[in-house]
C-alpha positions in Angstrom: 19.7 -46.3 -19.5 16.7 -47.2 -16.9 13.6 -44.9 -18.0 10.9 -44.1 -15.3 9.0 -46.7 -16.0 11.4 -49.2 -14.7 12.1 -46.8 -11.9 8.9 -47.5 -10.8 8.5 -50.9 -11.3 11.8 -51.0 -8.7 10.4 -48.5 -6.3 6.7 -50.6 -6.5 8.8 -53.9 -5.6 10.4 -51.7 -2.9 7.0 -50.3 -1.3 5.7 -54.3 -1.5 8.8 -55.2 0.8 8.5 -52.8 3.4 5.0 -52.8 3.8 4.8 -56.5 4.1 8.1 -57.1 6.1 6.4 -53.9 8.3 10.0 -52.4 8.5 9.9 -48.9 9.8 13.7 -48.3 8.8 13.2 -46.0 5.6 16.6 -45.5 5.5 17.8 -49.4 4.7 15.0 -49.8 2.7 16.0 -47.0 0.4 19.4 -48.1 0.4 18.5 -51.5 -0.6 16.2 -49.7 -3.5 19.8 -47.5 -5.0 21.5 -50.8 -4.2 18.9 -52.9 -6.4 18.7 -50.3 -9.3 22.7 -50.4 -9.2 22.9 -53.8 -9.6 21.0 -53.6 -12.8 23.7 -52.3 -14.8 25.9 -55.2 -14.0 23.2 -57.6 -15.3 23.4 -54.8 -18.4 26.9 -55.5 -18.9 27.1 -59.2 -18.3 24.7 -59.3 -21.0 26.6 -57.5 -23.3 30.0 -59.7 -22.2 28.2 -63.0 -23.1 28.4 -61.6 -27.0 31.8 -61.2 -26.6 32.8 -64.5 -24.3 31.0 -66.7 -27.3 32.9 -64.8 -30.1 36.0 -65.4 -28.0 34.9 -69.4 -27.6 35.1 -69.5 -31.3 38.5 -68.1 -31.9 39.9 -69.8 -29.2 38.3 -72.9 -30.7 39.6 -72.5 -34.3 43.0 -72.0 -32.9 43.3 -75.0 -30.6 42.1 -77.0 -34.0 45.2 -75.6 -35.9 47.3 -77.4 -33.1 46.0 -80.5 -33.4 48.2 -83.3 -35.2 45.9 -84.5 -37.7 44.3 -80.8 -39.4 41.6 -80.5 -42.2 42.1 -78.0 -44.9 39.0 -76.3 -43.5 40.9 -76.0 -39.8 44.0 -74.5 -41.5 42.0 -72.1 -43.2 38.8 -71.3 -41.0 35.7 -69.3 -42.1 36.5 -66.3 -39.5 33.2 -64.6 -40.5 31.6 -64.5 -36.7 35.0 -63.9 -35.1 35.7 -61.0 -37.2 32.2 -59.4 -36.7 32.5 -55.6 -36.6 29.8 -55.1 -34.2 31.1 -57.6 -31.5 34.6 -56.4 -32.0 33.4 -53.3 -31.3 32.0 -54.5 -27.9 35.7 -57.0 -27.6 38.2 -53.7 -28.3 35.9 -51.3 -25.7 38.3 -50.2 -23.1 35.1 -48.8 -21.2 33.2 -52.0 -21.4 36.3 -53.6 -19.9 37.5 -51.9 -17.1 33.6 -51.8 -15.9 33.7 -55.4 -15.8 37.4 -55.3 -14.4 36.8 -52.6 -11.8 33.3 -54.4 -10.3 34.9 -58.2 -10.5 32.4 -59.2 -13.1 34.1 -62.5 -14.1 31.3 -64.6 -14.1 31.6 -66.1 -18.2 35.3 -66.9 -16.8 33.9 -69.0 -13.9 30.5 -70.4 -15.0 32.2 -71.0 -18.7 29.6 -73.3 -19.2 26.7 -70.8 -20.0 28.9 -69.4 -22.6 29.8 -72.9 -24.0 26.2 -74.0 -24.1 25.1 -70.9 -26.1 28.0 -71.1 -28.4 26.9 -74.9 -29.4 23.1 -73.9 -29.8 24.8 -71.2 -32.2 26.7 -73.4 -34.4 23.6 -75.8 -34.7 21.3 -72.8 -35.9 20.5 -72.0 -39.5 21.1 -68.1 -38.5 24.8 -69.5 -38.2 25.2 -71.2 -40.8 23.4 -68.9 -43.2 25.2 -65.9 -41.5 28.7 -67.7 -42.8 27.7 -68.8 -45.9 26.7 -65.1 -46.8 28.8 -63.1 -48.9 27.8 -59.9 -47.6 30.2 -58.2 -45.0 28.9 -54.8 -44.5 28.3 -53.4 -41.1 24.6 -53.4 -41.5 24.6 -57.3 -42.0 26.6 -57.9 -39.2 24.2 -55.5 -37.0 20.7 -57.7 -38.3 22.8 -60.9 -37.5 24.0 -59.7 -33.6 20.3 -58.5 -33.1 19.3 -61.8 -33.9 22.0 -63.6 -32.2 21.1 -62.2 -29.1 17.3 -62.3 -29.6 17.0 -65.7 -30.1 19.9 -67.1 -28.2 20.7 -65.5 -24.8 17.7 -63.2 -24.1 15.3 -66.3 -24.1 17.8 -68.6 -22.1 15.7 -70.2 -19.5 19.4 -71.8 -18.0 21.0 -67.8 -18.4 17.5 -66.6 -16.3 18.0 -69.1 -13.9 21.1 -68.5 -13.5 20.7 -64.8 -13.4 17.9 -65.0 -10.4 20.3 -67.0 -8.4 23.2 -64.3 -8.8 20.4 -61.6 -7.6 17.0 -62.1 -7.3 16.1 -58.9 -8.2 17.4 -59.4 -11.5 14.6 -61.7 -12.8 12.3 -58.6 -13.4 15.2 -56.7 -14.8 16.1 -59.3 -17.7 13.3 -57.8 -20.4 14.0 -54.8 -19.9 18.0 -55.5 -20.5 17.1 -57.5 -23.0 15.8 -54.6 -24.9 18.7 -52.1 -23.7 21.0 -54.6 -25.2 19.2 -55.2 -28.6 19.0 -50.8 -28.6 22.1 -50.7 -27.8 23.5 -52.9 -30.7 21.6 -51.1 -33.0 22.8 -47.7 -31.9 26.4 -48.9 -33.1 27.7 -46.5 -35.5 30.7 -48.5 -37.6 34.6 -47.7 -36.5 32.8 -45.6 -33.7 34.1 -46.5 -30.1 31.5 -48.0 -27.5 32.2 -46.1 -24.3 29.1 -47.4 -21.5 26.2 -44.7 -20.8 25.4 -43.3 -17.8 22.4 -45.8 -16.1 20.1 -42.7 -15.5 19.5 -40.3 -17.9 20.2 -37.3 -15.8 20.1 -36.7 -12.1 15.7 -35.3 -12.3 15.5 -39.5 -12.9 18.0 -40.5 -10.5 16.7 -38.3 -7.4 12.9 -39.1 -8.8 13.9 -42.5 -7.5 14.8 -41.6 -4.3 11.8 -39.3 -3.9 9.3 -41.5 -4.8 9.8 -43.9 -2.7 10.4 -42.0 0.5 7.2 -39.8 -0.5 5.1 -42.7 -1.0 5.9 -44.6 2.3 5.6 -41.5 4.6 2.0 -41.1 3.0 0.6 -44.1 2.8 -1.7 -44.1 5.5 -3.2 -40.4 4.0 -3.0 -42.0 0.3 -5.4 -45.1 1.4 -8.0 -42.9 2.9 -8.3 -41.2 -0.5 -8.7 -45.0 -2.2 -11.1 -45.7 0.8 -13.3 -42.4 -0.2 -13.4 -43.4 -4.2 -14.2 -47.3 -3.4 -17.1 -47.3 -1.0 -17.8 -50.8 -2.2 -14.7 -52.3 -1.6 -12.9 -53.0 1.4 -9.3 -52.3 1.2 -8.4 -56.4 2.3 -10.5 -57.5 -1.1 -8.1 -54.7 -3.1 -5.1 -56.5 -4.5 -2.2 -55.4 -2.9 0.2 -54.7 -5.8 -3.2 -52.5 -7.3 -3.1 -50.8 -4.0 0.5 -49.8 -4.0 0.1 -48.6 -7.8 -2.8 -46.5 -7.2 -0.7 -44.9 -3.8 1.9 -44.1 -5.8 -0.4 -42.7 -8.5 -2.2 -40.5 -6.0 2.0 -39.9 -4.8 2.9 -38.2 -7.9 -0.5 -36.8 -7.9 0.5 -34.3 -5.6 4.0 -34.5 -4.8 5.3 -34.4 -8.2 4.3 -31.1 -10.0 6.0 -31.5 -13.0 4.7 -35.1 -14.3 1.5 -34.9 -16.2 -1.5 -36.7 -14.6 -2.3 -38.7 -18.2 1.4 -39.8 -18.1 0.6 -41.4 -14.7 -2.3 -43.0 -15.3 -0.7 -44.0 -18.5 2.2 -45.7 -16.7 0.6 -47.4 -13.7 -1.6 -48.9 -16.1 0.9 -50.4 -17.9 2.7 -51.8 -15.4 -0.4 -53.4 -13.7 -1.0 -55.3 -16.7 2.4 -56.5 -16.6 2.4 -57.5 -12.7 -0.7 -57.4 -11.4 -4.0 -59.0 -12.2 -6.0 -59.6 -15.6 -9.1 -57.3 -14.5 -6.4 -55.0 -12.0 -5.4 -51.8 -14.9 -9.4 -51.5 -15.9 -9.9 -51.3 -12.1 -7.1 -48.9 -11.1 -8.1 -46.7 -13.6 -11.3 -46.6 -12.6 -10.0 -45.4 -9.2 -7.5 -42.7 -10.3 -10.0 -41.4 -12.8 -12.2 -40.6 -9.5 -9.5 -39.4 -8.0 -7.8 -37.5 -10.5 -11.0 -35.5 -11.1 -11.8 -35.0 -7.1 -8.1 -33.6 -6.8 -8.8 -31.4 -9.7 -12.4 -30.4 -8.5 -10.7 -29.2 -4.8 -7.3 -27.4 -6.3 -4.9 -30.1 -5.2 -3.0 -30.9 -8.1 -0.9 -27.9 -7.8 0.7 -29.1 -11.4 3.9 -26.4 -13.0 5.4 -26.5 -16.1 5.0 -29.5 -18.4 3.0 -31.3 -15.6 0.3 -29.6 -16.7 -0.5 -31.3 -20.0 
């Protein structure tokens, strides 16, 4: 499921393109904001049907080798070690994996079969395959370690399956590393002869309206947010501030007082973290220079107004 962080890495990307396309229609903009966060569980479960589409490539192709005229011993009698994987039959036999990808047209591996052929051959090459088959052990675990690595080394650092991905939706190309570790969690939350039956993408409907809310109350205040960034940077002007560091620290000083139940160390916490993945090399020292200020000014006047839990 998509935690908060990623929430507001999608709501940050959000504030970015209304602010620089100067769109005053809140409305679309938060529409296209559900619609992009949406969309993320597809690239989820395309993810998880590229497991399955390989192991299918390799039973289809030790069957069409039993057809042939001239058969080896070794054709006749396969090594069906991969193809009989518990954990990727577990994904293969999921009615609710299936009728996701059914119901929402998600036939992609079926059209653009050559992603799923290109990853199956890099497999077969690999010394994870072939020392995966040679292997006597079958347990459950074993096949677990090899799908994690499988996956980990094979389709999450696809450059081709990125491309491809950011051409479907270009939203997606921020989303892959954090699917890529929902997938690898997911595997290893299997539970052997259990049933995989998809999650819900938020986990519960605080995070899904949080979303909403976040965006909405940053926009309508960011002309009242920047004159509090204006006050604790008298040396800067606001043209010389990054814009990405200026969006982080608005929507900071948003949940600052807007949000009474999210603890101001867990704010600072996150925005700092996602300005050293997206912003500049000196931007997370900077920013939490600025919210430190700011934090301690709200504090000072009785503006944090923080309830419950917020107030850790």
């Amino acid at each position: 499921m998509i935690n908060r962080r990623h929430i507001r890495v999608k709501v940050m990307q959000s504030v970015y393109a209304i602010t620089h396309s100067k769109s005053d229609n809140i409305v679309k903009e938060e529409k296209f904001l559900r619609q992009s966060i949406d969309k993320l569980y597809d690239l989820y479960v395309l993810s998880l049907d590229m497991i399955v589409r390989v192991n299918q490539l390799a039973q289809n192709t030790q069957e069409a080798a039993k057809r042939k005229h001239f058969v080896t011993a070794e054709e006749l009698k396969p090594n069906k070690k991969f193809i009989d994987n518990k954990v990727i039959n577990i994904f293969k036999e999921s009615v609710s994996l299936q009728s996701y990808i059914e119901e929402n047209h998600l036939n992609n591996w079926y059209l653009d079969d050559k992603y799923v052929s290109n990853i199956y051959t890099e497999l077969l090459a690999s010394d994870l395959y072939k020392e995966y088959m040679a292997e006597e052990e079958t347990s459950f675990k074993a096949d677990v370690r090899f799908v994690v690595k499988f996956f980990a080394e094979f389709i999450a650092p696809s450059d081709k399956l990125a491309e491809y991905y950011e051409g479907e939706n270009i939203s997606w190309a921020d989303d892959i590393p954090f699917v890529n570790t929902w997938i690898v969690k997911t595997i290893q939350e299997l539970k052997e002869n259990n049933t995989f039956v998809l999650g819900k993408l938020y986990k519960n409907s605080d995070d899904e309206a949080y979303a909403s809310e976040l965006f909405r109350k940053t926009v309508l205040n960011l002309p009242q947010f920047e004159e509090e960034i204006v006050d604790k940077t008298p040396n800067w002007e606001t043209d010389r501030i990054a814009d990405l560091d200026m969006i982080l620290i608005k929507m900071a000083i948003c949940e600052f007082l807007k949000f009474p139940s999210i603890p101001v160390k867990a704010t600072i916490n996150e925005y700092l973290e996602i300005a050293k993945d997206y912003s500049t090399d000196k931007s997370s020292v900077f920013i939490n220079g600025v919210l430190d200020k700011i934090w301690k000014d709200f504090q000072a006047t009785d503006r944090l107004n923080k309830i419950g839990r917020g107030m850790l």
